[in-house]
N, C-alpha and C positions, 0 to 999 in steps of 0.2 A: 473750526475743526481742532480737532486735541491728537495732538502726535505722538507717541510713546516710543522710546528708543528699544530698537528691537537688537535682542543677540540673539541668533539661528544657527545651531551646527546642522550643516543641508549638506545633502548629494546631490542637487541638482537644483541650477537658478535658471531662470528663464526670463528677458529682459522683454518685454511685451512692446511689441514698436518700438526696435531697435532706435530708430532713428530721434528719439526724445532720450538717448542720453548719449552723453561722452563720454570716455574710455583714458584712461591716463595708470599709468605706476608711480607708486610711492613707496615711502618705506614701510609701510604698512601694510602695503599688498596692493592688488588692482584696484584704483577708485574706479566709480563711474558714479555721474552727475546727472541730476535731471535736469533735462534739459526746457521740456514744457509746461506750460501755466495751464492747469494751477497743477499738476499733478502728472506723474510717470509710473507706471505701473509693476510691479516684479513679481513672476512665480517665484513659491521655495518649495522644493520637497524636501521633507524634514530626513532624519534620518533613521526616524521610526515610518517614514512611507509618505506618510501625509503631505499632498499639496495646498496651497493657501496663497491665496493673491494680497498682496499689498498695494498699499499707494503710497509714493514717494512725493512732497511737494516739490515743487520747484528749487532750484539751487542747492537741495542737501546732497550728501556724495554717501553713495551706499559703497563700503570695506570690504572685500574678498578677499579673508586671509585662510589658505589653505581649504580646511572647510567649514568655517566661520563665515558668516556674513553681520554686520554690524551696521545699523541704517538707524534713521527717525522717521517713521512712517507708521499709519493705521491698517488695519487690518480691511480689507474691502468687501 
């Protein structure tokens, strides 16, 4: 799989099976970590409307700074 680093200005994320990630602050703003193999899933709604699912693999930390989101994941 080929991963592309994604920058998304969103209005709304949506963590699909909560429980495949972890939750932490940095100074960067909220991480949160995938937690399961091979893959953890995210809504974005963009902030032209549009929603779109992503995959997160394992162990990368997707960024929530204000309303930026910042991740390595493909599109689903």
């Amino acid at each position: 799989m080929v991963y592309s680093y994604q920058v998304i200005k969103f209005l709304t994320i949506s963590f699909v099976q909560g429980t495949q990630w972890s939750q932490s602050i940095g100074d960067k703003g909220i991480l949160y970590k995938a937690t399961k193999d091979p893959y953890s899933k995210i809504i974005i709604q963009s902030v032209s409307g549009s929603k779109k699912l992503f995959r997160v693999p394992k162990d990368r930390t997707v960024i929530v700074d204000q309303d930026t989101v910042h991740f390595l994941g493909e599109l689903s």
